[in-house]
Rosetta silent file (secondary structure, phi, psi, omega in degrees, C-alpha in Angstrom):
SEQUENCE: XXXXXXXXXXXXXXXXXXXXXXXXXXXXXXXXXXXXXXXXXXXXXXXXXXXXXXXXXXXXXXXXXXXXXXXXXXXXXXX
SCORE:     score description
SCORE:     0.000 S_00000001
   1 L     0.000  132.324  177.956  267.484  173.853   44.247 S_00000001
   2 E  -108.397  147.736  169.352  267.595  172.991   40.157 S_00000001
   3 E  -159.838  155.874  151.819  270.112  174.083   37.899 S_00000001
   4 E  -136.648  155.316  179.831  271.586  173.572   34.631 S_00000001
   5 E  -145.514  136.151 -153.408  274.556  173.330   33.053 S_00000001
   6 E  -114.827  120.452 -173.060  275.286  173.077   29.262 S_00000001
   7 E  -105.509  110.888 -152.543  278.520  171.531   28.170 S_00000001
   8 E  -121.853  107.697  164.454  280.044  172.631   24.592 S_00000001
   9 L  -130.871  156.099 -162.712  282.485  170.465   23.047 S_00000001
  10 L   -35.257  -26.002 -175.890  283.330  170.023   19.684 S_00000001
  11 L  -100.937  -67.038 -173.046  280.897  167.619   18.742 S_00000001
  12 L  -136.549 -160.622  151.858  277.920  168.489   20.465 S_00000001
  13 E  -135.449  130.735 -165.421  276.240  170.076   23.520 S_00000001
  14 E  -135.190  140.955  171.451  275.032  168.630   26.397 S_00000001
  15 E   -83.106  143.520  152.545  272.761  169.402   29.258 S_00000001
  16 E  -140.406  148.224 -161.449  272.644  168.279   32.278 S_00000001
  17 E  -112.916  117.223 -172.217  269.742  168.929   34.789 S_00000001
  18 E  -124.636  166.402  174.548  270.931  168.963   38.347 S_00000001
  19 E  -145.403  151.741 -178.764  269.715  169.227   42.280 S_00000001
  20 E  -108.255  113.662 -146.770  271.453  170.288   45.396 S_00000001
  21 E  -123.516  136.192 -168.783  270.399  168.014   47.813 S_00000001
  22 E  -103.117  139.274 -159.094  270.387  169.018   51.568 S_00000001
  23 E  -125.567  159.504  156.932  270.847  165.720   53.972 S_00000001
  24 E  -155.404  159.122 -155.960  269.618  165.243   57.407 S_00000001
  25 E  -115.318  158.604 -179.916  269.641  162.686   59.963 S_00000001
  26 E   -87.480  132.796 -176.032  267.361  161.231   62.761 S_00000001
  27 L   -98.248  109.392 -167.381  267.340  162.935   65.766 S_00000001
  28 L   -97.485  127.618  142.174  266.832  160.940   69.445 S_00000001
  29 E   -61.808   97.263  172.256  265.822  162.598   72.467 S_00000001
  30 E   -83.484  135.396  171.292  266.952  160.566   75.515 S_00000001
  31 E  -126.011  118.848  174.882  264.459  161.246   78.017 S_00000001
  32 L    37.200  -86.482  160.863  265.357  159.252   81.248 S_00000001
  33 L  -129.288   33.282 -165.865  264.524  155.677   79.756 S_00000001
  34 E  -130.589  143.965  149.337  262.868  156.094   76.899 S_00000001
  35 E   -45.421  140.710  149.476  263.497  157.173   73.104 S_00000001
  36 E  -127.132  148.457 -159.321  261.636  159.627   71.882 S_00000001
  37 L  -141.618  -28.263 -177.480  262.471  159.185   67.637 S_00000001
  38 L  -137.277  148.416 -166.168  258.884  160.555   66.277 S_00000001
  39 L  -132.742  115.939 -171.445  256.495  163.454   67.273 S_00000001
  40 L    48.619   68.562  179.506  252.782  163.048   65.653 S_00000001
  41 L    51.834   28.701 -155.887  253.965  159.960   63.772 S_00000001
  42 L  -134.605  108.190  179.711  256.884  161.804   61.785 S_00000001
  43 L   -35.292  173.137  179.209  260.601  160.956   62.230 S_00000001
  44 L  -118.924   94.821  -96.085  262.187  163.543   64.110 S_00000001
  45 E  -157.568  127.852  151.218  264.880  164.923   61.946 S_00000001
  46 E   -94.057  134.738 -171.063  268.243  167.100   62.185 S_00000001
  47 E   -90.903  119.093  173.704  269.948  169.066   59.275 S_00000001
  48 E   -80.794  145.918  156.511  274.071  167.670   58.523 S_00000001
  49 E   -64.521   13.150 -165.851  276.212  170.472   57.234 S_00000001
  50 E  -107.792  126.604  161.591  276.299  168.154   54.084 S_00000001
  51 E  -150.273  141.950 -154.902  275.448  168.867   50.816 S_00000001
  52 E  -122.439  150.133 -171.129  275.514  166.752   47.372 S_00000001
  53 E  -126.243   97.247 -175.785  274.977  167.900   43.386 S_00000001
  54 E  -113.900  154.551  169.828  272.899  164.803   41.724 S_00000001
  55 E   -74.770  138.822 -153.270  271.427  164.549   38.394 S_00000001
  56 H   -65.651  -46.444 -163.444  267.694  165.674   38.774 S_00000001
  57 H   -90.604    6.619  141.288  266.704  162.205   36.917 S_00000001
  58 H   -67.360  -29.711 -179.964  268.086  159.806   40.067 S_00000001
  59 L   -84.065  126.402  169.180  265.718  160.900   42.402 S_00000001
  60 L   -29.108  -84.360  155.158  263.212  158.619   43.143 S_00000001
  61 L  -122.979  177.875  164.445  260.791  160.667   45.077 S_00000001
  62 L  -121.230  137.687  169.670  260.271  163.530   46.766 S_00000001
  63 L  -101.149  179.487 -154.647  259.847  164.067   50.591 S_00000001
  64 E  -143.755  123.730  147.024  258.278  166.933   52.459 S_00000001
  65 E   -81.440  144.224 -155.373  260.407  168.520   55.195 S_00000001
  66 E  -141.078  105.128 -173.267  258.606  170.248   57.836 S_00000001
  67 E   -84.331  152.513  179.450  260.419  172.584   60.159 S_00000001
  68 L  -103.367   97.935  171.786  259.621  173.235   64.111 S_00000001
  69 L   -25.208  -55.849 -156.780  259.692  177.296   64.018 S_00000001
  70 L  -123.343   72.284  170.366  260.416  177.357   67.220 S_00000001
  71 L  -122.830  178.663  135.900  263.503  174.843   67.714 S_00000001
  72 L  -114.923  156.442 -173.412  266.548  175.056   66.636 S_00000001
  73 L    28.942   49.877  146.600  267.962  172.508   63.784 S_00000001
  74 L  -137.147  137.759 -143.250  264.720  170.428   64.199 S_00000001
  75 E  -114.928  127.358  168.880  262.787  169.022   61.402 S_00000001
  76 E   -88.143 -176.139  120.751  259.864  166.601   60.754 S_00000001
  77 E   -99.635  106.359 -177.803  259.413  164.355   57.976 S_00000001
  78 E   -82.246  115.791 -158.855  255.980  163.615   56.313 S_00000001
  79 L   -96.444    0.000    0.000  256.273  160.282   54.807 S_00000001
């Protein structure tokens, strides 16, 4: 999500161009003895209740989350 927000002080006004950045974490399956950490070469991913408001011109890149319809709170990542 993008936003802006325009700050008016006496002198001048300034923008700032922002993103709401949603975080999520890697998710392990224990299956008896083994990890399972990636499913068709793609981290395996959970969504945190966490969320952060950065200026749009820190981010690096962009990544492409990929959801599994029919899980709940699990996520791929395409690198």
């Amino acid at each position: 999500m993008l936003g802006k927000l325009f700050v008016n002080s006496s002198f001048r006004i300034v923008t700032f161009t922002f993103a709401i950045m949603k975080w999520y974490d890697y998710y392990e399956l224990k299956i008896e003895d083994c990890k399972l950490t990636e499913i068709y070469d793609c981290p395996w991913l959970r969504m945190l209740q966490e969320y952060n408001v950065m200026p749009l011109d820190s981010i690096s890149y962009a990544i492409y989350i990929i959801p599994r319809f029919h899980k709940k709170n699990q996520f791929l990542m395409n690198r």
